[in-house]
N, C-alpha and C positions, 0 to 999 in steps of 0.2 A: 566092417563098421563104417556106418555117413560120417564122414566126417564136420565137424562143428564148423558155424560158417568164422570169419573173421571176425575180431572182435574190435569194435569203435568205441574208444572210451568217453569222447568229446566231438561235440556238433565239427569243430572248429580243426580238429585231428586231420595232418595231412599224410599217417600213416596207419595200417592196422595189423596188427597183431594175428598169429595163426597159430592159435592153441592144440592142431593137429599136425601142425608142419604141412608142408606141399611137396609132391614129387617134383620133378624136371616135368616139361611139358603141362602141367595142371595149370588152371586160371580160378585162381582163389577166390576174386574179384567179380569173373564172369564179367570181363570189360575186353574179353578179346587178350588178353596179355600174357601168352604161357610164360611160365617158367624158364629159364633157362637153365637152371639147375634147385637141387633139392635146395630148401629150406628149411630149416627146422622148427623143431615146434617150441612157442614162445619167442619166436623173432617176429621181424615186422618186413611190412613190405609196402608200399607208398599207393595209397589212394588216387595222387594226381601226380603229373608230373613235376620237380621238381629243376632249376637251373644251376649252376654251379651258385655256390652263397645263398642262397634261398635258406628262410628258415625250416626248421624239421619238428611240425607240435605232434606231442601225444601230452595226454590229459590235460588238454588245453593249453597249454604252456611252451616252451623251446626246451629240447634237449640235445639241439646243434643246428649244423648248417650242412647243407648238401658239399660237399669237397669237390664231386665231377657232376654232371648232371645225371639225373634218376627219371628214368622213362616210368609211368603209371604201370603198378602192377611190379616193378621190381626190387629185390630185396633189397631193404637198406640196415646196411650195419658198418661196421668200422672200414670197411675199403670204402666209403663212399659218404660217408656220417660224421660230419668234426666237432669236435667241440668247439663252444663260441662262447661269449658276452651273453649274460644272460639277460642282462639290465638288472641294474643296483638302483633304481629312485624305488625307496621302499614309501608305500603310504600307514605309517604308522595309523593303529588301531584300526583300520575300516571299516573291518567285521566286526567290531568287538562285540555292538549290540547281537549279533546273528550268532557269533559265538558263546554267548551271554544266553541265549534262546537252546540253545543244544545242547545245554545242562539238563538231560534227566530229570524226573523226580521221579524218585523213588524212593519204597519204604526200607526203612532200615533192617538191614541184612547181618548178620553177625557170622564167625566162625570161631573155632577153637584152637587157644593161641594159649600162648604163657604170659601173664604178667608178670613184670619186674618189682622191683620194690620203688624204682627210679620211675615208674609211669611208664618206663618203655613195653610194649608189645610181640612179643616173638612167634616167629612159624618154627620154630627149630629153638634143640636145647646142647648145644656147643660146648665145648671147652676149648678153648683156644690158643696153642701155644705160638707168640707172634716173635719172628728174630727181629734184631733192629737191625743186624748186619749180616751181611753174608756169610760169614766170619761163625754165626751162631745156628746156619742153616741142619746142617748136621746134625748138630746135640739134639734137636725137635724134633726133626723128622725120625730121626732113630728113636727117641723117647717114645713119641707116637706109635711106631711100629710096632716097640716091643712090647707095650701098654696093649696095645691090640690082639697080637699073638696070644700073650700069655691071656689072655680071656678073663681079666680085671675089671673089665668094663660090663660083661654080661651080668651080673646083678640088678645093673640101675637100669631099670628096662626106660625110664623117662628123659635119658642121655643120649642122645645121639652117635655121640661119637669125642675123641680127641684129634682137631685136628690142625695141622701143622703152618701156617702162614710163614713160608721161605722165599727168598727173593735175592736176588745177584746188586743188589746195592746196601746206601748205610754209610760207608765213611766215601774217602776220597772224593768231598764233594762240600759245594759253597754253602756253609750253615745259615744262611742268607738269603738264598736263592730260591728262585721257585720250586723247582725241582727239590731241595728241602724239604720245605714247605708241604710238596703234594705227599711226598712219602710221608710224611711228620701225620698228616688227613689221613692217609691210608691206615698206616698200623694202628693208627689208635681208633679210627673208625670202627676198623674189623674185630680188635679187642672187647668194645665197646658196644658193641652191635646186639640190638634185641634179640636176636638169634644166638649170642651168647651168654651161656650163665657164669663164667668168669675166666680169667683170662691170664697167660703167662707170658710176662717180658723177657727175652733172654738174651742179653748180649754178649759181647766179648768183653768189652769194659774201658776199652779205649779208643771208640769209634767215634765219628761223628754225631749220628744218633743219638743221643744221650738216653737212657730211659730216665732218668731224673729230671733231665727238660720236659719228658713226655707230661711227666708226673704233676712237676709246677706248671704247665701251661693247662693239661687238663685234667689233672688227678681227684680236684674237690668234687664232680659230680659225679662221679664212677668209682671212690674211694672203694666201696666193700665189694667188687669184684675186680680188683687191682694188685697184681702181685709179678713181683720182678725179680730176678739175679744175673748174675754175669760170669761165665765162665771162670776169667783170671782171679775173681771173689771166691770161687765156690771149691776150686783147686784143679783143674781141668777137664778137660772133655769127660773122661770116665764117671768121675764122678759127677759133674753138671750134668750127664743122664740121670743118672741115679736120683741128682738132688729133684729136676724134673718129674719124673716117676713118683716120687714119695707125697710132694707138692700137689699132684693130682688126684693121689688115691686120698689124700683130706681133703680135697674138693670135693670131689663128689660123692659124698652122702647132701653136704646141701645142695652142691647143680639138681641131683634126683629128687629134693625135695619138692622142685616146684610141680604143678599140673596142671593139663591143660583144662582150662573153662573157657565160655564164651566171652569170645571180645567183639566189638563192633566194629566191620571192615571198614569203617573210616577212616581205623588205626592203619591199613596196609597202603603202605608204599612201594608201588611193582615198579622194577627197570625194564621197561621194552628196548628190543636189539630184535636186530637182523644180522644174518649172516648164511656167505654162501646164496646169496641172493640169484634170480633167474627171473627171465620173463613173465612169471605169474606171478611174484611178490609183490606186486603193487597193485595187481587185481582181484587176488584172493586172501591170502593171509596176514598183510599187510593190514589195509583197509579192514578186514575181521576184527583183529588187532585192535583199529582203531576204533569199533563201536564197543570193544568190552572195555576199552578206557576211557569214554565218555561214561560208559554203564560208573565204573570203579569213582570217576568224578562222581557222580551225581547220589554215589552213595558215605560220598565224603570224605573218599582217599585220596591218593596221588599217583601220578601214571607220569613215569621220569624218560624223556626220552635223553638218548645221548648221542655220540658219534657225528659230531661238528662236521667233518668232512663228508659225513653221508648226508647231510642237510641244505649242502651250498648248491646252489639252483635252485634251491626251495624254502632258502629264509624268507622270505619276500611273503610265502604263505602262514608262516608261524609269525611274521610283524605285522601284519594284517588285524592280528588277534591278539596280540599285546597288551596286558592291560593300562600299560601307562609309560612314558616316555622311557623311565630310569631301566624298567626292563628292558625295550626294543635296545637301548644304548649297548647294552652291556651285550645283547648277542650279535649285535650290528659289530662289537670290539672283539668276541670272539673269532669271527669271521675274518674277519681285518688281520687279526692274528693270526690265523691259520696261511691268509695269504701271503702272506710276509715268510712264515715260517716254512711251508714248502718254497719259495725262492729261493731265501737262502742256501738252500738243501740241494739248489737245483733241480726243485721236481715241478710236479704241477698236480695240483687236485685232481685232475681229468686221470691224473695215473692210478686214482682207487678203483675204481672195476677191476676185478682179479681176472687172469684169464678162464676161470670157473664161470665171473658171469659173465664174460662174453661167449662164453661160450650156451649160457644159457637164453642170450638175447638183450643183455642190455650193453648198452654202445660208447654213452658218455657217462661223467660223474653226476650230468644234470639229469638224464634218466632215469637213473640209479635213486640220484637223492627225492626224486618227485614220487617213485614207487616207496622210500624210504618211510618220509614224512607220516606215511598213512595211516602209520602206526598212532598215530597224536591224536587219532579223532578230530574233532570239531569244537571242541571247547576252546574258552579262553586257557592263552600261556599268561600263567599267573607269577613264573617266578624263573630266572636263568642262575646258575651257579656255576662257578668252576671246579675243577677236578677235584673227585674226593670229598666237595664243601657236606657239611649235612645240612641235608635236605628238611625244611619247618613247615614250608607253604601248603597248602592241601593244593589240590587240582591239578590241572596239566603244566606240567613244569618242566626245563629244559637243563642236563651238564655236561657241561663241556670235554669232551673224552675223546681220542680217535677213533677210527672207523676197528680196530683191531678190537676183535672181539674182547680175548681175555684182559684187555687194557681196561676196556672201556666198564665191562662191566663190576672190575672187580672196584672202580672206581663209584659208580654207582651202588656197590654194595656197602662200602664206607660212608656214601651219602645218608644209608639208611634202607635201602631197600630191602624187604623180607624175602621178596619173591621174584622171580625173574622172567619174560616171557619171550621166548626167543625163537624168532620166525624164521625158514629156514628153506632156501629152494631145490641146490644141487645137493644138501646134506651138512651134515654136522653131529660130529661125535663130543660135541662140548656141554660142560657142567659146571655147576658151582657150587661152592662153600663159602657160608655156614646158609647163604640164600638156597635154596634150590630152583632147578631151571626148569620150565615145562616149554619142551620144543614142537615148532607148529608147522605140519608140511603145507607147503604150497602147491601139490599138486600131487595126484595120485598115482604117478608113475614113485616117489619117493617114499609115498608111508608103506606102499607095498615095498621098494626094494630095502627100508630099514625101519622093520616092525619095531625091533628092542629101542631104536634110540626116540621115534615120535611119538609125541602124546598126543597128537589131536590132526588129524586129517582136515586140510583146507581146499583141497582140490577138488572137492567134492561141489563147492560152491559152482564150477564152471560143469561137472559132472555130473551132478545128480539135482541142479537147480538148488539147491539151498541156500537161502538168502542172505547175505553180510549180517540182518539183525539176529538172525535165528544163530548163524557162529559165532558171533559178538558174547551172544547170550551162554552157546555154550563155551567157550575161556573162561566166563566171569567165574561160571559154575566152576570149573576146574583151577582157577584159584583159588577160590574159595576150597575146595577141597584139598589141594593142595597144601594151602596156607595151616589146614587142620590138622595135616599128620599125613595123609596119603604122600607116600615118595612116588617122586615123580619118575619117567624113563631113567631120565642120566643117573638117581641117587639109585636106582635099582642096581645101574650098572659101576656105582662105583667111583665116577667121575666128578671131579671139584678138587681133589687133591695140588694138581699144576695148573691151575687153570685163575691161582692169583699171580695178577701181571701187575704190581705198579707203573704206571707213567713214569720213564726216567727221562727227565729234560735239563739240559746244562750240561757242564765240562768234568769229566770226569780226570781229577786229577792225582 
């Protein structure tokens, strides 16, 4: 097979990319420069020569500095590639008019969803059993289990499922504090969440957590799918299944009451993620990515990106497009935050590339986060949130989350997201619940080697020419159908059960 020539993203790129990889002895370049050993395919190898400290652009931008100097034609990656200063003078709004201009119009598209009685929108019809504590993780999960075995559920063909939201926090912890705080967002997000038709709190009873707090801070707008107990209340474990179990089987006959009709996808709110990223994320499935959430903007939804740490080298592109100071502030404080917070820690943002993606070709955090971004399209950022916040704004919007997948999104999912889209280059056997995830390979060595977990081949854009707007176009299609009823790979196979991660941040004491 010919192999593909190098790929230049930007006039201004003082590296390019080799989507077929290079033997030892090959001259990719055709500038006289063999090889001196293999390369692989999705690394990069240096257009011109470079000097020790010299900067290192791909998509126009820095994503480090040469560490020794790089003779033209030779490969650059971590032995010879540092992370750097990316420059922080951000010029709030620049684009904004240009971003403003990249809103679609289009006609209104609708899909088949559940409505609530509360106005909420759902792709999915849930029951939800949420622990406030660790302490309560068991009694759910076994209630779930047994609910499921004994074949209770198969009646309500318009229920989905009971399932279990367990997590290793809840008490030992500052009722005050952030970390509080985000968990306090989570549970009751996820209870609460249009994806479910109603919900069980189950504590132990003398935790920090309180569900009674939950109840007075947000009880009034969720009241009639709101229902709680507590272990030490109900007489212990044995029975608190039991009482579970019984609690469920009078829910649903109404959860199964609801059905789906058409709603207008202005109502869908998708969380874009990446993960397991590789040299082709940021040229194929990424950027795809990012014209089906301009597409989802312009027909009046919201396309949530998150993962703070996969954005740093690349804020600068998302405050460009800001719509208005108070926003840029608040991700400009994220950032800030994040920097401060890996210090402390002793670490450094540049330590997020896993060695999955260096090994797939990307070098620093700021490469990584510039392939990241892509996912956002081109519209204006209308709105930044923090962890877990819910999500009101329509259009392209930013929360603040870690790069860890199951962190991030299941934060995102309490924001309010129905649907999740989740890009993917060395692989990923990840899911979610009560959201479902539709995963997007970046290259066609991976949908071939894992048929069951992709829903949508992206590699084909550098394989078979197909254009970013024609795969833009089909995601939309596929959330949409999605968002309808069609289970995605991961709900085929199962997965979303541990795949909710609250953010735990503070002193566990």
């Amino acid at each position: 097979m010919t192999k593909r020539a190098p790929i230049i993203l930007h006039d201004q790129d003082t590296i390019a990319i080799l989507p077929d990889g290079a033997q030892a002895g090959e001259d990719p370049l055709g500038i006289g420069a063999p090889l001196a050993a293999r390369v692989p395919a999705g690394h990069k190898i240096a257009r011109k020569g470079h000097a020790a400290g010299d900067t290192i652009l791909k998509f126009g931008q820095i994503i480090g500095t040469a560490s020794a100097a790089i003779a033209a034609g030779e490969h650059v990656h971590s032995h010879n590639c540092a992370f750097s200063d990316h420059g922080q003078e951000y010029r709030i709004g620049r684009d904004l008019e240009q971003a403003k201009a990249a809103i679609p119009v289009l006609a209104p598209r609708s899909f088949d969803g559940y409505r609530r009685a509360n106005g909420q929108i759902g792709t999915r019809n849930y029951i939800a059993l949420c622990a406030t504590v660790n302490c309560s993780a068991t009694v759910i999960r076994q209630a779930a289990q047994e609910l499921s075995l004994s074949g209770a559920l198969a009646p309500y063909e318009n229920v989905d499922g009971v399932v279990a939201f367990t997590h290793g926090t809840g008490c030992a912890m500052n009722n005050r504090g952030v970390g509080f705080a985000m968990l306090e967002r989570v549970l009751w997000g996820h209870a609460t969440h249009p994806n479910v038709g109603a919900a069980i709190f189950v504590g132990l009873g003398c935790e920090v957590m309180q569900i009674a707090h939950m109840k007075q801070v947000y009880g009034a707008h969720h009241a009639e799918r709101f229902h709680g107990l507590t272990i030490q209340e109900t007489g212990g474990t044995r029975a608190t299944i039991e009482a579970i179990k019984a609690r469920v089987m009078e829910l649903l006959p109404q959860v199964n009451a609801v059905r789906r009709e058409p709603c207008p996808a202005s109502a869908l709110k998708v969380a874009l993620q990446c993960g397991g990223s590789d040299g082709f994320s940021g040229i194929t499935a990424n950027p795809a990515l990012g014209v089906a959430s301009d597409l989802l903007v312009g027909l009046g939804g919201t396309a949530i990106l998150g993962e703070t740490p996969e954005i740093y080298g690349a804020e600068q592109l998302l405050l460009h497009r800001a719509v208005s100071g108070e926003v840029a502030a608040k991700l400009i404080g994220q950032i800030r935050w994040w920097e401060e917070y890996v210090a402390i820690n002793k670490g450094s943002l540049d330590n997020n590339p896993s060695p999955g993606n260096k090994a797939g070709g990307l070098t620093t955090i700021l490469e990584k986060s510039l392939g990241a971004v892509a996912k956002a399209g081109a519209t204006p950022l209308t709105a930044v949130y923090d962890y877990a916040e819910e999500v009101t704004a329509p259009g392209f919007v930013h929360m603040d989350t870690p790069g860890y997948d199951p962190v991030s999104v299941t934060g995102q999912i309490a924001g309010g997201a129905q649907v999740v889209v989740f890009t993917t280059g060395r692989g990923s056997a990840f899911g979610s619940k009560p959201a479902p995830t539709i995963k997007l390979a970046t290259n066609d060595r991976l949908y071939a080697a894992m048929p069951d977990d992709m829903d949508i081949n992206c590699g084909d854009i550098l394989s078979g020419g197909v254009s970013l707007a024609d795969k833009g176009a089909e995601i939309l299609e596929a959330i949409l159908a999605v968002a309808s009823g069609r289970p995605s790979k991961s709900e085929a196979l199962g997965l979303g059960d541990n795949e909710f991660v609250p953010w735990q941040v503070g002193a566990v004491m």
